[in-house]
Structures are given as C-alpha cells and as structure tokens.
N, CA, C and O of each residue as an XYZ file, in Angstrom:
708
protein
N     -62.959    -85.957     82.182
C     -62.192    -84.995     82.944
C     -63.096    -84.288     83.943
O     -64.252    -83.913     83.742
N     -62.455    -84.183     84.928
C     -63.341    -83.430     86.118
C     -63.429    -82.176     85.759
O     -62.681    -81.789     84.860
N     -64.396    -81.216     86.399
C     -64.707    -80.115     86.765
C     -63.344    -79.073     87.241
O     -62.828    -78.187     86.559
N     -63.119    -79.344     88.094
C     -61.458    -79.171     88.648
C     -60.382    -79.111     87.302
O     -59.776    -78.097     86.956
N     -60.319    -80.164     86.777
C     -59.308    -80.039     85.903
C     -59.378    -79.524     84.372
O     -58.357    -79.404     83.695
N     -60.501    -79.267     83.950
C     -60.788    -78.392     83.186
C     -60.531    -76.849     83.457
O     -59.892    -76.034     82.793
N     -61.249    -76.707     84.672
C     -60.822    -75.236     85.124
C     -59.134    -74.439     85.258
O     -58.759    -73.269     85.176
N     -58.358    -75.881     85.522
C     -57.037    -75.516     85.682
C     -55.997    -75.215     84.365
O     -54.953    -74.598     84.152
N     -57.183    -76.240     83.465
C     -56.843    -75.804     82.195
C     -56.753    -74.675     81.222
O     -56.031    -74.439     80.254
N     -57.778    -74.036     81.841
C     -58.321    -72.705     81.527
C     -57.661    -71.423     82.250
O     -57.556    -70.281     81.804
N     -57.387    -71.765     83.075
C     -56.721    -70.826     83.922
C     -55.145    -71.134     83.575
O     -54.459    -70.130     83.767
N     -54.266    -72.476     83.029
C     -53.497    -72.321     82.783
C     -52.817    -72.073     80.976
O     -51.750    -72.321     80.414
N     -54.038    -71.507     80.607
C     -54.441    -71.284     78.675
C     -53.874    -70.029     78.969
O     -52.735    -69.666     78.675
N     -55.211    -69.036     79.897
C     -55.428    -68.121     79.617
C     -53.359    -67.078     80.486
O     -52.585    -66.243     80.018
N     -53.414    -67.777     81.661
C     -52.251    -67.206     82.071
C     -50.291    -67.146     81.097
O     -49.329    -66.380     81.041
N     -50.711    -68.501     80.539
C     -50.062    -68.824     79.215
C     -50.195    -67.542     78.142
O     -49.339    -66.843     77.598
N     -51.463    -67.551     78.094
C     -51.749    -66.511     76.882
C     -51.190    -64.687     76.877
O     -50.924    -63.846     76.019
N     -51.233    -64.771     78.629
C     -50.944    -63.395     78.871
C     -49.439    -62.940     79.192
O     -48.878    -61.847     79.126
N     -48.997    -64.271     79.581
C     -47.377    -63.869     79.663
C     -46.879    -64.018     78.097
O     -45.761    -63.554     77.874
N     -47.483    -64.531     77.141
C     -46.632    -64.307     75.816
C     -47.503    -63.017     74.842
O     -47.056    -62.542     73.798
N     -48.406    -62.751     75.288
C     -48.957    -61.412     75.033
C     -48.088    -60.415     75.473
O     -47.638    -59.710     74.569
N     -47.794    -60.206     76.389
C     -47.464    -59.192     77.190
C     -45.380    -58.961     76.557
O     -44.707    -57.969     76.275
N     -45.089    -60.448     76.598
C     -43.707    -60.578     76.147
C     -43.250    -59.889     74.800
O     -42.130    -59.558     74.413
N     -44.787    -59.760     74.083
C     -44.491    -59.827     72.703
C     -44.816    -58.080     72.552
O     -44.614    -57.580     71.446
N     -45.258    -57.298     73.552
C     -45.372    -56.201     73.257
C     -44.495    -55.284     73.727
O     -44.413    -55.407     74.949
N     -43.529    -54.081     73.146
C     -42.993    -53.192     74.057
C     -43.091    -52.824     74.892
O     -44.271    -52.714     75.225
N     -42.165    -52.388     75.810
C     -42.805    -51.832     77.224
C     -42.787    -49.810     76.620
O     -42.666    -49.247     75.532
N     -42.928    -49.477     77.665
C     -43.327    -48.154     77.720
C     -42.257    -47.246     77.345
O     -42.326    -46.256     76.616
N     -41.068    -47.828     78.070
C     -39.706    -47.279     77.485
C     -39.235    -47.246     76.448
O     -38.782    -46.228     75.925
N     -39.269    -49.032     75.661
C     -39.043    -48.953     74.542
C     -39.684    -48.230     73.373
O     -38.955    -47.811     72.473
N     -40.995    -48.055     73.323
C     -41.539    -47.126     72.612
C     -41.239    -45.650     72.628
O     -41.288    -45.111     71.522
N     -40.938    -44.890     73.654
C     -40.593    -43.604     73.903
C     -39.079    -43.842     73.188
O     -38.980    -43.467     72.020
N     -37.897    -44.447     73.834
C     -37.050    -44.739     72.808
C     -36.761    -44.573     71.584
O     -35.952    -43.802     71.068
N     -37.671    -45.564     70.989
C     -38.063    -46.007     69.321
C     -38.357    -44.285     68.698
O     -37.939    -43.795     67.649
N     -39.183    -43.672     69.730
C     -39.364    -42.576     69.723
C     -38.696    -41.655     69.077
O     -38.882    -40.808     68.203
N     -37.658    -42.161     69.923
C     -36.815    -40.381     70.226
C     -35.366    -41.119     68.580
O     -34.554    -40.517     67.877
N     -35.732    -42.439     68.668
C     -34.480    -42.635     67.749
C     -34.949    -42.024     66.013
O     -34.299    -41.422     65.158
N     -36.260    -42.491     66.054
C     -37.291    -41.728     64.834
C     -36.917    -40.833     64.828
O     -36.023    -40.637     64.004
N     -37.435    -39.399     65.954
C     -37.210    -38.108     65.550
C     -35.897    -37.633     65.158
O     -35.683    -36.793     64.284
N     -35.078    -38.200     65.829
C     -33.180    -37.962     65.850
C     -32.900    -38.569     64.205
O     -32.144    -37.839     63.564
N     -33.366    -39.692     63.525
C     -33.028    -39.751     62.348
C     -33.236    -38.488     61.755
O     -32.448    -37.613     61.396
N     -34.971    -38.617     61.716
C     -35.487    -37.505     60.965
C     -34.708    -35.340     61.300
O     -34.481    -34.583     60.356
N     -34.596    -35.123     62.124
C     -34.127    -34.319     62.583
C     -32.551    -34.011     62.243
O     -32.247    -32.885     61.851
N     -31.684    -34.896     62.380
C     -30.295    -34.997     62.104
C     -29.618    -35.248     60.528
O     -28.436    -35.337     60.193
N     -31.035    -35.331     59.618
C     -30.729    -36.339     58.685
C     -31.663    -34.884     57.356
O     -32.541    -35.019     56.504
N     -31.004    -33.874     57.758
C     -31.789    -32.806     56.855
C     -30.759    -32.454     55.730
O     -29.571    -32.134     55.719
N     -31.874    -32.681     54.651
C     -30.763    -32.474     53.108
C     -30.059    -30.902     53.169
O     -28.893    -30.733     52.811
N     -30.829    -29.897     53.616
C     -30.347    -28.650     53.358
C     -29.658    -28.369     54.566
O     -28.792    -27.512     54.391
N     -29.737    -28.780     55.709
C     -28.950    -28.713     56.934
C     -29.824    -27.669     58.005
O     -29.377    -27.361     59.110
N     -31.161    -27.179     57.466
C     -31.441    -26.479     58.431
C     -33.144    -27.229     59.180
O     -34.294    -27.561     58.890
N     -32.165    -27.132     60.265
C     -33.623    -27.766     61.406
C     -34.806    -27.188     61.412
O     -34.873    -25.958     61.425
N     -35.981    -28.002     61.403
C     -37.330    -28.271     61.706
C     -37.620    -27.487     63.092
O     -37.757    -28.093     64.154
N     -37.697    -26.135     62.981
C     -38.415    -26.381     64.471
C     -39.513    -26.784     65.114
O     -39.466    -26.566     66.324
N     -40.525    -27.319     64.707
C     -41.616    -27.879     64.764
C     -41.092    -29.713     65.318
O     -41.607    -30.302     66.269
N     -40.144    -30.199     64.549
C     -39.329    -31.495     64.243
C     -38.320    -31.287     65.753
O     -38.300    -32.229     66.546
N     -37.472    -29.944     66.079
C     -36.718    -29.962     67.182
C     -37.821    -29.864     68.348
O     -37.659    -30.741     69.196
N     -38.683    -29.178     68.539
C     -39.366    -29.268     69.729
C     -40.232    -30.264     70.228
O     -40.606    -30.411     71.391
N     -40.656    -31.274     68.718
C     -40.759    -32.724     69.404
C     -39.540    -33.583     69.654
O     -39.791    -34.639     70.235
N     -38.658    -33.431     69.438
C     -37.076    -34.160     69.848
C     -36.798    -33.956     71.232
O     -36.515    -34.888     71.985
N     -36.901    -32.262     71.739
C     -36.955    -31.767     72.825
C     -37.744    -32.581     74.057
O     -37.402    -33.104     75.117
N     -38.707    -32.436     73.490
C     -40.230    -32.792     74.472
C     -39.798    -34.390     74.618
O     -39.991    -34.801     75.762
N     -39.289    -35.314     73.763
C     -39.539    -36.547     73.822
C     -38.019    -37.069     74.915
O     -37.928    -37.856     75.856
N     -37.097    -36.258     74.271
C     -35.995    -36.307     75.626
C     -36.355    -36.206     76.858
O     -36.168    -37.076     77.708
N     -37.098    -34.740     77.099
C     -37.411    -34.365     78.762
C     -38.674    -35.707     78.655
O     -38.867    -35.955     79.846
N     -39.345    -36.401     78.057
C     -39.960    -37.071     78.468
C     -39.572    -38.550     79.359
O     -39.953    -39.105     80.389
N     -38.712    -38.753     78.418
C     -38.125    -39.868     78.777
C     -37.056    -39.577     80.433
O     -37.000    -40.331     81.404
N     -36.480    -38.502     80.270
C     -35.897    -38.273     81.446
C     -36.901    -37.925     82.564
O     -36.406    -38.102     83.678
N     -38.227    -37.459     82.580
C     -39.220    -37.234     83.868
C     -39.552    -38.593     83.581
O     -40.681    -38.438     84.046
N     -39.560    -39.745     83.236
C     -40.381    -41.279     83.071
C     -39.071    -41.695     83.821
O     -39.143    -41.598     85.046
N     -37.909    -42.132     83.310
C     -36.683    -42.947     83.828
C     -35.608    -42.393     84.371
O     -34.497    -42.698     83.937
N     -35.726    -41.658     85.212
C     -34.802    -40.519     85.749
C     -33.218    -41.367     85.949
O     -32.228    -40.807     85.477
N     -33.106    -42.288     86.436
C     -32.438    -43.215     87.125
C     -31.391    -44.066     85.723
O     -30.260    -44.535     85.856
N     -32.271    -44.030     84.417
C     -31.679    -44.601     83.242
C     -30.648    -43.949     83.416
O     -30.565    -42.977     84.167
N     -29.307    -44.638     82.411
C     -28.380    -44.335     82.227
C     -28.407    -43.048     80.702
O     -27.617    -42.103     80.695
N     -29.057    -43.189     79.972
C     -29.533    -42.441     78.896
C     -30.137    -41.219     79.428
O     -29.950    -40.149     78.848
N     -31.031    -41.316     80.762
C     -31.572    -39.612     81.337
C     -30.470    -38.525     81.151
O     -30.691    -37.494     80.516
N     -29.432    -38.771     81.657
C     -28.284    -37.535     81.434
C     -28.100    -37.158     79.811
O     -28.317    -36.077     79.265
N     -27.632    -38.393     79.237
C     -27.534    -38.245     77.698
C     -28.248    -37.289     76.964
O     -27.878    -36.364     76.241
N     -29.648    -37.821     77.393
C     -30.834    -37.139     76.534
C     -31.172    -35.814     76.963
O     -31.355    -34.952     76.103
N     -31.292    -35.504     78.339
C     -30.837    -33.959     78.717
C     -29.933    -33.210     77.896
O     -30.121    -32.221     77.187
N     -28.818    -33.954     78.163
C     -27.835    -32.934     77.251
C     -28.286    -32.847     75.971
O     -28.316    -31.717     75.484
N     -28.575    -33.588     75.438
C     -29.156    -33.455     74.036
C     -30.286    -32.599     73.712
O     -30.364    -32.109     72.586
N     -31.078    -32.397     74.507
C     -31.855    -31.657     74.564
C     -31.832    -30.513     74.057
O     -32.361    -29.982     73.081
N     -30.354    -29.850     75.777
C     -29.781    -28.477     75.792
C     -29.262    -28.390     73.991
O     -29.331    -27.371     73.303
N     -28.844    -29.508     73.611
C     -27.710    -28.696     72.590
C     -28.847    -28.846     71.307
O     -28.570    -28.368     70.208
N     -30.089    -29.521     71.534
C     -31.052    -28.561     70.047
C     -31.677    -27.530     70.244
O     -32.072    -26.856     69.293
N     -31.915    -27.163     71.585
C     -32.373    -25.691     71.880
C     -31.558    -24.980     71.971
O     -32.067    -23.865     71.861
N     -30.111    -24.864     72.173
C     -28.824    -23.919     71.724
C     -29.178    -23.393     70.341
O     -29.413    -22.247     69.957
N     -29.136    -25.028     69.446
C     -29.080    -25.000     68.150
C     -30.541    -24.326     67.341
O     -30.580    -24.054     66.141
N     -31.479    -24.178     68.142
C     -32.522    -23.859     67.293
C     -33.314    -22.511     67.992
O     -34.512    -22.232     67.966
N     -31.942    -21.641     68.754
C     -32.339    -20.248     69.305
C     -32.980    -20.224     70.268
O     -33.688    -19.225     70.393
N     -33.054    -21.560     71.669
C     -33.886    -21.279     72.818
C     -32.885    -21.116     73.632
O     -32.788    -22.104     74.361
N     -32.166    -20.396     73.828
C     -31.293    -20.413     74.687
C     -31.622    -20.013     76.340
O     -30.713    -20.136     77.160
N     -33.093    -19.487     76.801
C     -33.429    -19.453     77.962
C     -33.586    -20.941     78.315
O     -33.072    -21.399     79.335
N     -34.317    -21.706     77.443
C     -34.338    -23.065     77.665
C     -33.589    -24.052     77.649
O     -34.088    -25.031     78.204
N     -32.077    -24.275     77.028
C     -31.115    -24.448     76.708
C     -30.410    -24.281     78.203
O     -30.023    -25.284     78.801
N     -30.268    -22.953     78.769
C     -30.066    -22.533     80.148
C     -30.590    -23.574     81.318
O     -29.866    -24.101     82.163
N     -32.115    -23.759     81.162
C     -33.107    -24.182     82.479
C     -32.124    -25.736     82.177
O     -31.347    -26.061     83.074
N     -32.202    -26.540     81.033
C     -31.942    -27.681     80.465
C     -30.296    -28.152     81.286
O     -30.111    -29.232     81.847
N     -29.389    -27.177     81.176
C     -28.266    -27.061     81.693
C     -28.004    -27.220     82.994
O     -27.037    -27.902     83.334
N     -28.825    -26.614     83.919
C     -29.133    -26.589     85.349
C     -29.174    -27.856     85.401
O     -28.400    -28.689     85.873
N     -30.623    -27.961     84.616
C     -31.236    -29.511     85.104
C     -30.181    -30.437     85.353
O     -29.942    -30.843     86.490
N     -29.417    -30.857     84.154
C     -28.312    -31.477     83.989
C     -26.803    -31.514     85.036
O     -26.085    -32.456     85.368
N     -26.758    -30.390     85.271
C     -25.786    -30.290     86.592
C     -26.226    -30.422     87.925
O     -25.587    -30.755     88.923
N     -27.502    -30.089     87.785
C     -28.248    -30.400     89.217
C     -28.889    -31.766     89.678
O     -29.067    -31.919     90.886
N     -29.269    -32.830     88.748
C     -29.908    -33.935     88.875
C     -28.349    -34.956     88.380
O     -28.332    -36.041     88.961
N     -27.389    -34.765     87.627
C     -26.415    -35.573     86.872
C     -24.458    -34.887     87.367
O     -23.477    -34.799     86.628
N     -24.556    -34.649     88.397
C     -23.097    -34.199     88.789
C     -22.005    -35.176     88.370
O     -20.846    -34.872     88.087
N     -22.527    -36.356     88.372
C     -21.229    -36.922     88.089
C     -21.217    -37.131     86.126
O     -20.326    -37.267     85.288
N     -22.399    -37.073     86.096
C     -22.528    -37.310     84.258
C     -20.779    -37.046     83.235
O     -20.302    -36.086     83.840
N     -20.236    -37.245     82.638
C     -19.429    -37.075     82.256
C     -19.068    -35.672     81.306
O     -17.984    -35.242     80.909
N     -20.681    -35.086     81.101
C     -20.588    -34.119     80.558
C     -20.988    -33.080     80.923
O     -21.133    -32.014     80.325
N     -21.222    -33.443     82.155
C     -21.297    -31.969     83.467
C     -20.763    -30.726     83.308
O     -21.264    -29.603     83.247
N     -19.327    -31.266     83.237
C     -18.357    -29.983     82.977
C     -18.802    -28.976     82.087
O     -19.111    -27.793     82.233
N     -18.737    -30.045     80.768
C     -19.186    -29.428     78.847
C     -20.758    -28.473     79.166
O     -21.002    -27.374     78.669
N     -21.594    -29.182     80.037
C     -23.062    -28.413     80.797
C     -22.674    -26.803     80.970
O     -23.112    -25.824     80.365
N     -21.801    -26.895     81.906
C     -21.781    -25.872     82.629
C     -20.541    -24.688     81.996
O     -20.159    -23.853     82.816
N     -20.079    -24.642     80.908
C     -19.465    -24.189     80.368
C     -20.113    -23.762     78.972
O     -19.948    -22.669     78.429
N     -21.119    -25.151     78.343
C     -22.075    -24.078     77.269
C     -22.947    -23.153     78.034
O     -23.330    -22.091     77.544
N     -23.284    -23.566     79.301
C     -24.184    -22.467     79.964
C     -23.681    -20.865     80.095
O     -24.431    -19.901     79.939
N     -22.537    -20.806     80.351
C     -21.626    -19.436     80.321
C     -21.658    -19.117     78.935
O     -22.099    -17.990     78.707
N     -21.334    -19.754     77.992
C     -21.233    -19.832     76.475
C     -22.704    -19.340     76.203
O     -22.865    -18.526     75.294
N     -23.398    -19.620     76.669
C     -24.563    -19.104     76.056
C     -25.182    -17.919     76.741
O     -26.152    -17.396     76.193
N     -24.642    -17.341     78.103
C     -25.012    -16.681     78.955
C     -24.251    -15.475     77.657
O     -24.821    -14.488     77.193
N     -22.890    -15.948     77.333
C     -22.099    -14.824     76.489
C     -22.401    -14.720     74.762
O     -22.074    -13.783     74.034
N     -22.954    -15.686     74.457
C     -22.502    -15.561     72.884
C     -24.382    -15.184     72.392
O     -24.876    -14.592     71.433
N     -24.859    -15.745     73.376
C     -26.661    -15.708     72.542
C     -27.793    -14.717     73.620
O     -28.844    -14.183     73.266
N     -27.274    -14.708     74.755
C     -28.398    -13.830     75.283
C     -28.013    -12.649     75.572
O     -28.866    -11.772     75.704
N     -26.183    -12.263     75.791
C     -25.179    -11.095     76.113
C     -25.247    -10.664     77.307
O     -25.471     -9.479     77.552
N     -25.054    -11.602     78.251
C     -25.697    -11.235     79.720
C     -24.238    -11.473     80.252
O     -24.042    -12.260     81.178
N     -23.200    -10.765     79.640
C     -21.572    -10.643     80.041
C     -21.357    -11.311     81.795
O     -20.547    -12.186     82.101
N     -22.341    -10.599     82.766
C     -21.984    -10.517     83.822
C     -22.409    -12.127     84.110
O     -21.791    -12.498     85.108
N     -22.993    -12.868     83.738
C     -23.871    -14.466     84.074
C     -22.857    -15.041     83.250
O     -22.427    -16.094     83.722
N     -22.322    -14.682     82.142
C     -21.332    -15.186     81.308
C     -19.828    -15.199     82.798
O     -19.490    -16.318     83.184
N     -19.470    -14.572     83.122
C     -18.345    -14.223     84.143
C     -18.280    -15.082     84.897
O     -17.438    -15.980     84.871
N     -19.402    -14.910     85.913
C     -19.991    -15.831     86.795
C     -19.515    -17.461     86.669
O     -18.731    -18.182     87.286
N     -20.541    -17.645     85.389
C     -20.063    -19.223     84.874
C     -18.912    -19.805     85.057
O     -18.574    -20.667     85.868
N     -18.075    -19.013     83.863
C     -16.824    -19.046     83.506
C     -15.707    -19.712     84.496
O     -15.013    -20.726     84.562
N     -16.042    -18.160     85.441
C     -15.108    -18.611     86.679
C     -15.773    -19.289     87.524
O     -16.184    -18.130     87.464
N     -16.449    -20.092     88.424
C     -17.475    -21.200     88.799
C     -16.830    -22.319     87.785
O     -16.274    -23.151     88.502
N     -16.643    -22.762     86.034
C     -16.400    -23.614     85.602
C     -14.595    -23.704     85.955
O     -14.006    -24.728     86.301
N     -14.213    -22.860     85.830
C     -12.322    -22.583     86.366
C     -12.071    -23.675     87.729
O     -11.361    -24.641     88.010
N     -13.110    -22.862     88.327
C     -12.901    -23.241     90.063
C     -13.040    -24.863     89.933
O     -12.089    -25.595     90.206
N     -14.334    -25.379     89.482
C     -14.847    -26.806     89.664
C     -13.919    -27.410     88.878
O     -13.523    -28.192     89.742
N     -13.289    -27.659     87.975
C     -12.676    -27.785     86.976
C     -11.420    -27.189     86.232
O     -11.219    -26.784     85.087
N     -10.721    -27.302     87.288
C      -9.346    -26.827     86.696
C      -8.523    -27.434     85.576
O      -7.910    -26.834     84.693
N      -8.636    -28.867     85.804
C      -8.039    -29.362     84.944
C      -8.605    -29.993     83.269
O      -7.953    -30.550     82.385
N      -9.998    -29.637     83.333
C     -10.706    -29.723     82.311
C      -9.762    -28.791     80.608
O      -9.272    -27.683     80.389
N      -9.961    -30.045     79.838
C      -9.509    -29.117     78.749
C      -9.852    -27.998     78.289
O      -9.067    -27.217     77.751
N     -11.196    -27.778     78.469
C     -12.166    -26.205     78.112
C     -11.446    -25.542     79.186
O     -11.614    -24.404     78.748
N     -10.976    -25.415     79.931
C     -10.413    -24.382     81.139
C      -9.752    -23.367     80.112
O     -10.397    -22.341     79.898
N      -8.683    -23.511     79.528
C      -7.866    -22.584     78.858
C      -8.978    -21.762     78.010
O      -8.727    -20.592     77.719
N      -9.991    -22.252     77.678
C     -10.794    -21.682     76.641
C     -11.670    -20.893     77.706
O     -12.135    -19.858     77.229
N     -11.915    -21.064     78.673
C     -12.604    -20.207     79.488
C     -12.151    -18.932     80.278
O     -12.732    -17.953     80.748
N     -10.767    -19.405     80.214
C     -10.362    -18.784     80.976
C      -9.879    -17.375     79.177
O      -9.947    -16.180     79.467
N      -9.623    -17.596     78.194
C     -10.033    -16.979     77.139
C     -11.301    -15.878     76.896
O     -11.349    -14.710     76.511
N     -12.123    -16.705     77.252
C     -13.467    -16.290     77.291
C     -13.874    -14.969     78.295
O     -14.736    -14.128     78.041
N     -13.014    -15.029     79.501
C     -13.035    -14.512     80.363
C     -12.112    -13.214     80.116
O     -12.545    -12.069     80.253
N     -10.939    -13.487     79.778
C     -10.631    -12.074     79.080
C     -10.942    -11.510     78.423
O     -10.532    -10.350     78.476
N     -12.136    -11.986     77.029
C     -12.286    -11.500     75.750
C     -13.622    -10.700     76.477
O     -14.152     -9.749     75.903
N     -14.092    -11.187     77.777
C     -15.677    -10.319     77.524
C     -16.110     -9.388     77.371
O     -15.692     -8.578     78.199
N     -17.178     -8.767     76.323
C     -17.281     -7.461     76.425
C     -16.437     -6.870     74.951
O     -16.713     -5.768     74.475
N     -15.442     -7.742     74.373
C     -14.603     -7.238     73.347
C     -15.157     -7.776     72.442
O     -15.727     -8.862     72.333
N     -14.834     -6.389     71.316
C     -15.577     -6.789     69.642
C     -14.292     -8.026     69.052
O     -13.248     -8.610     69.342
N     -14.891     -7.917     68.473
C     -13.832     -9.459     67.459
C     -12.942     -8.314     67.054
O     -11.838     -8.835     66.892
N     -12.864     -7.248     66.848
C     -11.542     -6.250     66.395
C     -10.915     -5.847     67.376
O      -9.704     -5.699     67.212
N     -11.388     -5.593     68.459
C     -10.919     -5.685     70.074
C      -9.664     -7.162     70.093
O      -8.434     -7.184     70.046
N     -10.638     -8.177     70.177
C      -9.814     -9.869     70.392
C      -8.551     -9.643     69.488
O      -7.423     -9.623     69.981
N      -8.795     -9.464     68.076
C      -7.925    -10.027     67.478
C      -6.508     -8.879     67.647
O      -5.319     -9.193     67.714
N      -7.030     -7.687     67.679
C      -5.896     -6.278     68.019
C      -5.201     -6.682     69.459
O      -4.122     -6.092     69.506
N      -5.411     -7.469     70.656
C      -5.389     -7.670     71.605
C      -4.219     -9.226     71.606
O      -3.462     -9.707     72.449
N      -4.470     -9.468     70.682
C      -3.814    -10.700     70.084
C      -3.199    -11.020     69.476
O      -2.842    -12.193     69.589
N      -2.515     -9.973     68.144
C      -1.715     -9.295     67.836
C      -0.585     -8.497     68.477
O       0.596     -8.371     68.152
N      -1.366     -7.948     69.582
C      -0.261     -7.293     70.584
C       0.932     -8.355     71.707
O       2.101     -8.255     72.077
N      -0.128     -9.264     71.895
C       0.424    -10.222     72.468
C       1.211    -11.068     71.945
O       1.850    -11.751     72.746
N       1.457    -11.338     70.312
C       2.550    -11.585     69.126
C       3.739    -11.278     69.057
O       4.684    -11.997     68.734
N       3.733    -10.003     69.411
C       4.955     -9.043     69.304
C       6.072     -9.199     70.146
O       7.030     -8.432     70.050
C-alpha cells in the first residue's frame, strides 16, 4: 500500500471515529434538560409537601438557564413560566414579578401570557400589598384580554381591593339579597 493510501486511511479512521464520538454524546441542551427534568422530579416529588428552597432556587436558575442558552426553543416560554410560579411558590415574589415581565416581554404570543400577567397583579395584591400595581395590572389584563376566562376574576379582584375578607364576604351577602 502506498504512502497516500495509508494516510487516507487514517484520516478516514480517525474522522469515522469523531462523528460517532460526538453522536454518542449529548449535546449541551440535552444535558441542561436532563437537568431541569432531575430537579423537577426531585422538587415536585416531596413526601411532606413542603419545598426545598435550596432545591427551588436550583430549579429556578436551571430554567432561566436554559431560556438565556435557547431563547428561540419552544420550552423557553414554558420554563419561564415555571420559574415565575416556584418563586410565587417559595416567597420571591419581587422575582416572580421580574420573571413575569420577562415572559410577557420576550413571549407575547406564549399561550400563557395572559395567566403571566394576571399572576403579576395577583401578586402585586395578595404577597407584596402594593394595591395600587395590583389595579394597574388588573385593569391593563381587562383591556388586553377581555375575553379571557380570568377577566371575571379580575375584574372581582378589582372591586375587592383594599377589602378585609369580612369586608368581601359582608359585600357579598349584600349583593344576595
């Protein structure tokens, strides 16, 4: 065998070798993925029912990760929202807020845009008490979204603000009669 054709041999071993190397390993996504499906077992899957926050803020981090890596995925919106709703769930509600934006601002058409921008009022009212950002929302979610099923509930929301739960329910009662 020539010189020549040994070499081509070698060069066609080694190029062989690297496309089934390469085939056989995850890409970058899939691992972040694999990732986030780990923590979401572990996280979702608590005997006593109360979350890890140590466990939610890597769930957190690994969502916004994946959404600053694949902005464009179809899962970026998903995992945003998901985000927002373990930092609702685990008392970050300034962050929960920023998370919400994000989501209406990068994902308008997302399907859960609406649900975004309506826990954002929801949380403007029920966890930080900022009535007047609660208002705001509310009606902003009315306007964009009239025909959304949460409308009636907002538009609820919007009367109740500011009222104690003995307020609502005396108020609601009256309206019985």
């Amino acid at each position: 065998m020539t010189n020549k054709a040994n070499n081509f041999k070698v060069i066609f071993i080694i190029l062989g070798s690297i496309i089934l190397f390469s085939s056989c390993q995850p890409d970058e996504k899939q691992l972040v993925t694999q990732k986030i499906n780990n923590l979401e077992t572990r996280l979702f899957e608590t005997k006593n029912g109360i979350i890890n926050n140590k466990e939610a803020a890597n769930m957190i981090y690994a969502y916004i990760q994946f959404v600053d890596a694949y902005p464009a995925d179809t899962m970026s919106p998903k995992y945003l929202f998901k985000a927002a709703d373990v930092s609702i769930n685990t008392f970050h509600s300034n962050e929960s807020i920023k998370l919400f934006d994000r989501l209406i601002k990068e994902y308008p058409n997302y399907d859960k845009t609406p649900h975004a921008l309506f826990l954002k009022a929801f949380t403007y009212e029920n966890y930080l008490g900022q009535i007047d950002s609660a208002k705001k929302y509310y009606q902003l979610f009315i306007e964009k979204y009239p025909q959304h099923p949460f409308t009636n509930d907002a538009q609820l929301s919007l009367q109740n603000l500011g009222k104690t739960p003995e307020e609502v329910i005396r108020g609601f009662q009256e309206s019985q009669k």
